[in-house]
C-alpha positions in Angstrom: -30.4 -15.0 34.5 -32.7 -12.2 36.1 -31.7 -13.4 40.0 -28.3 -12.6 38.7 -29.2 -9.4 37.0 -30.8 -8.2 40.3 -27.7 -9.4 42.7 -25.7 -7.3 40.1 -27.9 -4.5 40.2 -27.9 -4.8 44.3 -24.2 -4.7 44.5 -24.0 -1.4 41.7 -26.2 0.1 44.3 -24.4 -0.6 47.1 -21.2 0.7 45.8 -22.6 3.6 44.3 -23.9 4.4 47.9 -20.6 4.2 49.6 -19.0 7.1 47.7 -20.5 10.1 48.8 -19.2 8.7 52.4 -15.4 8.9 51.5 -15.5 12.9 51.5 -17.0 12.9 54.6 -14.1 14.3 57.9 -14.2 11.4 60.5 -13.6 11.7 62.8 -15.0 15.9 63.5 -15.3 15.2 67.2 -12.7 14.0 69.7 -13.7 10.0 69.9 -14.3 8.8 73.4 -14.4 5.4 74.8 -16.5 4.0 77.2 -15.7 1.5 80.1 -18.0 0.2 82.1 -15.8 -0.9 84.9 -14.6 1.2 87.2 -10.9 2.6 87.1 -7.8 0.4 87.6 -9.5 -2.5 86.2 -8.0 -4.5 83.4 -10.4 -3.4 80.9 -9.7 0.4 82.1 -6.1 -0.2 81.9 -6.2 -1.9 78.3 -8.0 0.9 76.9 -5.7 3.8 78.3 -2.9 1.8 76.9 -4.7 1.5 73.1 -5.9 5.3 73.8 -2.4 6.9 72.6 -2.1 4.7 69.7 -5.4 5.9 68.2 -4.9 9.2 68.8 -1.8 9.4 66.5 -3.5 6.6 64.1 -7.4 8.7 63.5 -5.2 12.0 64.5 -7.5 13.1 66.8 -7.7 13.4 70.8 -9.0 9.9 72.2 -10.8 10.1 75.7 -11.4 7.8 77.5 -14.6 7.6 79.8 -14.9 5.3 83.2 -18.8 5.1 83.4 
């Protein structure tokens, strides 16, 4: 009875914590992506192709960064 009491309690915690982050503007910055391959790869190419969807998804500009 009391471990169940305390996973209860946990939980009530947890959810109570979450709240205050649902006000919160996300994202406030343009959101960039990072890929560590140079440009023209296929892991360059896939993320300029998911870029535009995102951008009118999280309604915010989308970069994305060749590094």
């Amino acid at each position: 009875m009391n471990r169940r009491l305390m996973a209860m309690l946990v939980l009530l915690a947890g959810a109570a914590a979450g709240g205050p982050a649902l006000c919160q503007t996300w994202p406030a910055r343009p959101v960039k992506i990072v890929v560590p391959f140079p440009p023209g790869n296929g892991t360059d190419i896939l993320a300029r192709l998911m870029s535009p969807k995102m951008s009118e998804s999280l309604h915010q500009a989308v970069i994305v960064d060749n590094r």
